[in-house]
N, C-alpha and C positions, 0 to 999 in steps of 0.2 A: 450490416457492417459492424464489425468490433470496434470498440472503443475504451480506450484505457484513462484512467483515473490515477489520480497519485493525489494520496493523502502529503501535503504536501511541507507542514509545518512541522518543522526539524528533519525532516527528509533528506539526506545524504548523497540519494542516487538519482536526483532531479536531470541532472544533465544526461546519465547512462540512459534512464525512461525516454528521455527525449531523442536520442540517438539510438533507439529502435525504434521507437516508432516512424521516425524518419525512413528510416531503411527498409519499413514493409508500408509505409505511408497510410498511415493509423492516426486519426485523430487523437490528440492525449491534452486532458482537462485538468490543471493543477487547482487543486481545492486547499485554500488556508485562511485565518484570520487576518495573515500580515506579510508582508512581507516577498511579496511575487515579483520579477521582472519582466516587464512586458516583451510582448514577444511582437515582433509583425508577419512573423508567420503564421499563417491561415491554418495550419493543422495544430496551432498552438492555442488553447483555450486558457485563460485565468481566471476563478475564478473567487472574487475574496467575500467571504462570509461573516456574519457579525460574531462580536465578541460570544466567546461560549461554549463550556464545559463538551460538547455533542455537536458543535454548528457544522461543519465541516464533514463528520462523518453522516448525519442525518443528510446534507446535502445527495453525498455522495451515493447512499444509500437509494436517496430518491433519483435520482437521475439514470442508475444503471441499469443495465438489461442482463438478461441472463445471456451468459457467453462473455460478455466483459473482462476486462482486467484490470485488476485494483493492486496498486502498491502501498504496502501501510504495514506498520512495526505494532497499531494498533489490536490486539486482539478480538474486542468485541468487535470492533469492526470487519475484522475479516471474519467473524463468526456469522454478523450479516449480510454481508457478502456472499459467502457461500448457499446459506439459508433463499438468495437469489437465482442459485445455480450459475453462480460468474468465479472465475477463478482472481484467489489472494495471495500475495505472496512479501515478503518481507524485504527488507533492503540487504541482507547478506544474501538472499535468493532461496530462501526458505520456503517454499510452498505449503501453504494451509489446506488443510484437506478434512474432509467431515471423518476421516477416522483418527485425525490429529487434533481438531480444534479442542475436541472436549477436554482432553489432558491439556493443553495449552489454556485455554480458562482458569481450570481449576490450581496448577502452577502461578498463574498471575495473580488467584486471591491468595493462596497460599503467600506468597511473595509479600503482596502486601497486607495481609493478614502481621508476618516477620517484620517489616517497615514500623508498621504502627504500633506496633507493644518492642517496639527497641531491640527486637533479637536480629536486624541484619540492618544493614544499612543503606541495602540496596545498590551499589556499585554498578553501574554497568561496563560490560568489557566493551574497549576501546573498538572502534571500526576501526578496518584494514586494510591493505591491498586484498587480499584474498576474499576477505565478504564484498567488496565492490566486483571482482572478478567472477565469483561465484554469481554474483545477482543478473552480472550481463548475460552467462551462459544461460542460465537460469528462466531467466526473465524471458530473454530471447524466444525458449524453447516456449513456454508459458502460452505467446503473443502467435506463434505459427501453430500452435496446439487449437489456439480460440477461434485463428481466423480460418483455419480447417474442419471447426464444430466439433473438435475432441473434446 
């Protein structure tokens, strides 16, 4: 049985995650340090992790199986993710894929490489309607891909 994750701390698409998995009745495990709203529904997992730099995504890591599905804007973590053979995908609906991760890596040190010696300041662009739109289509297609064994 598939099972989906969602990196869950500053997470945008908590409620979309949740209302797919509802509608293919998927268990989905919200993994954060702070911050969760209890659910009383039975396919709804919370589950909150100590303070810490990695807590959340090592959780995540350990619990998953291959086929899974992970929501997370984190990079390494979708890089181990994948490294499980379970599918990553981002909250605008970006899918992570072993012939993408690597240049997505090397863009985030790059990035922050630019952060720390003053050359950018790191801005991130605003979420949107269209990357919550994107994520549902996305995401969706993602969740019937996993629990098909694509």
């Amino acid at each position: 049985m598939v099972a989906i994750y969602v990196d869950a701390d500053a997470c945008p698409v908590k409620d979309e995650a949740a209302r797919v998995a509802e509608r293919h009745g998927v268990v989905i495990t919200y993994v954060a340090n702070f911050g969760l709203r209890p659910s009383r529904d039975p396919m709804v997992r919370n589950i909150m992790v100590p303070q810490g730099a990695d807590a959340a995504d090592d959780w995540i890591v350990e619990a998953l199986a291959a086929g899974d599905v992970v929501v997370t804007s984190d990079i390494p973590l979708a890089s181990r993710v994948l490294a499980k053979d379970a599918t990553a995908i981002g909250p605008t609906g970006k899918l992570f894929t072993t012939d993408s991760i690597g240049m997505a890596l090397a863009m985030r040190e790059l990035n922050q490489h630019l952060r720390e010696t003053g050359e950018s300041r790191g801005f991130n662009a605003s979420f949107t309607t269209k990357d919550r739109s994107n994520f549902l289509q996305h995401f969706d297609a993602a969740v019937v891909r996993a629990m098909r064994g694509n």
